[in-house]
C-alpha positions, 0 to 999 in steps of 0.5 A: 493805662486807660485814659481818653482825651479830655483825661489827658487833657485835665491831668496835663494841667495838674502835672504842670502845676505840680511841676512848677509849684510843688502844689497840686490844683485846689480842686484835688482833696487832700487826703494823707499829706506828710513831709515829702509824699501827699496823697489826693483824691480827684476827679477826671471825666472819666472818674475818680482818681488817687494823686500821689505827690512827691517833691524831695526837700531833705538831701537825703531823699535826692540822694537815696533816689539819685540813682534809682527809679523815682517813687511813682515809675517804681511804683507803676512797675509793681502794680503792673507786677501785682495786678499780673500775679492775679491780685487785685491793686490800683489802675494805673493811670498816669506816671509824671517825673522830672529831674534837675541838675540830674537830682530828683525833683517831683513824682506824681501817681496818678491811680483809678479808684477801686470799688471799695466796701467796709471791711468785716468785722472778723478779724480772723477771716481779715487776717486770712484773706491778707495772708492769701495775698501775701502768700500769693505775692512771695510766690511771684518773688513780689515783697511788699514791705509795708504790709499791713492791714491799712494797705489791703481794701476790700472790695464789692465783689469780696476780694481783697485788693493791695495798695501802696506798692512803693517800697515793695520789690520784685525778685528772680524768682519765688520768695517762699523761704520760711524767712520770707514767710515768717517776716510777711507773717510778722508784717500783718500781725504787728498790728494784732499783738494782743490776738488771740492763738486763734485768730493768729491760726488764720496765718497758718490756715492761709498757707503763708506759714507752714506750722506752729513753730513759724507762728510762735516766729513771726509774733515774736518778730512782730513784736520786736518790730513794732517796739522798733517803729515805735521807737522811731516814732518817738526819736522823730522830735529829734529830727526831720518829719511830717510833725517835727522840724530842727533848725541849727543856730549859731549858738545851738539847736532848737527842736519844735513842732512845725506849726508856728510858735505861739506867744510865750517863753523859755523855761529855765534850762534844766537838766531834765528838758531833753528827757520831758522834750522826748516824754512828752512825745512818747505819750503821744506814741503810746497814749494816756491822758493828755497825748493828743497835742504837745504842751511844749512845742519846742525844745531848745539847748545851746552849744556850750552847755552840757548835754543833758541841758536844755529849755522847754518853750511854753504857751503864755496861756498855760498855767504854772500848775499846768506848767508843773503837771505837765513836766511831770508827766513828761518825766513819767513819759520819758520813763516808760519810754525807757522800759519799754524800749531802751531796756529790750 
């Protein structure tokens, strides 16, 4: 960590802030915010740098690090292992945690700012080099868990550098298994289903997997991987996430976006809320007209009625042939939903 005093200076101020109010100074940018972990950009005297925040609202984020290292020691740890298996990450400038009553209370990152350029547009070459890396990483015993295309920058002078270290770990030793390999492998290619046998080659011609048989491995494994986070992303409206909230009433459950609830009202419970309340997002998942925004942003179902019963909540401003278009194709969206991911 490479810091003078006027640096030290400015990020004292911004952790103390932090500290107390949960909120970074408004002169840091926002650049990724989700539910516990925001990502700004700033500057010090001495450049630019990355902030990233965590503050741990739900009880199980307090409990899962209770007694491990919080995200930005952890993280601090495996860039120092990275950067000495001689791949290229983020300078770390600063590392701030605080416990209460024992329990996680706030993290803070604080990363210098790489030189970046666009990435090429030959998704073969790109494939490769992110294989190199990962290869280079396993060989080290270093697994990154969320290996993807958008954690991997290019940077002037061509080489690849390796972001968000956070659920990586480091092990006793190598890690070069064909099962370590293959589920690398199937990381970076999650993103490349539709690939050509080609562009898939460039796995194997990296050195990260040995033969055809272990490429054949790692797309089916991709695949079956991205159904499961699609479905994840899916069942978020079901519970606690950066989009969606659940509040227990006394008289039931309610689920709905996190923006505050425009004027309208309740439709009529219907046997069919719970599946539109799910179509709806999954149209947003998997795209198609009409996916950008929820039309009904929240779902309500009482104690007492049965299960498959609920009530959609609409804007006063949508219209009845809205209305009906729009919960159609929520049952349409549940439906594919449906075959793509609970029939596999």
């Amino acid at each position: 960590m490479t810091t003078g005093p006027r640096d030290t200076e400015v990020l004292s101020r911004w952790w103390e802030s932090f500290l107390a109010t949960g909120q970074v100074p408004a002169e840091l940018e926002l650049v990724q915010g989700r539910l516990i972990r925001s990502v700004h950009r700033g500057e010090l005297p001495s450049g630019t740098v990355y902030v990233k925040t965590m503050t741990f609202p739900r009880a199980k984020d307090r409990l899962r690090y209770a007694f491990r290292a919080l995200p930005a020691t952890h993280e601090a740890a495996m860039l120092g292992a990275v950067a000495a298996a001689g791949v290229r990450c983020p300078e770390v400038v600063a590392v701030h945690t605080a416990r209460r009553a024992g329990l996680p209370f706030r993290s803070m990152l604080v990363l210098r700012a790489l030189p970046v350029v666009p990435e090429p547009t030959d998704m073969a070459k790109r494939l490769h080099d992110e294989a190199v890396v990962g290869a280079k990483l396993l060989a080290k015993g270093i697994e990154h868990r969320d290996l993807h295309g958008g954690n991997f920058v290019r940077l002037v002078d061509g080489t690849l550098a390796v972001l968000d270290l956070q659920s990586a770990t480091q092990h006793a030793g190598p890690r070069e298994a064909p099962g370590d390999r293959v589920a690398a492998a199937a990381r970076l290619l999650r993103e490349h289903l539709a690939a050509s046998d080609e562009v898939a080659a460039a796995l194997c011609a990296s050195g990260l997997l040995r033969n055809r048989e272990e490429l054949a491995e790692a797309r089916a494994r991709a695949a079956a991987e991205q159904l499961h986070f699609q479905r994840g992303r899916v069942l978020r409206c079901l519970g606690e996430s950066t989009e969606f909230t659940r509040e227990l009433r006394w008289n039931g459950i309610l689920h709905r976006t996190r923006e505050p609830l425009p004027e309208g009202y309740w439709l009529p419970p219907s046997a069919q809320a719970r599946q539109q309340w799910l179509g709806q997002r999954a149209r947003q998942v998997f795209g198609g007209a009409g996916s950008a925004s929820l039309v009904f942003p929240a779902f309500f179902r009482k104690w007492w009625w049965p299960r498959a019963k609920g009530t959609l909540y609409v804007p006063r401003t949508c219209s009845e042939v809205r209305i009906h278009a729009e919960l159609l194709s929520a049952v349409e969206g549940f439906e594919h939903y449906r075959s793509v991911i609970e029939s596999r």
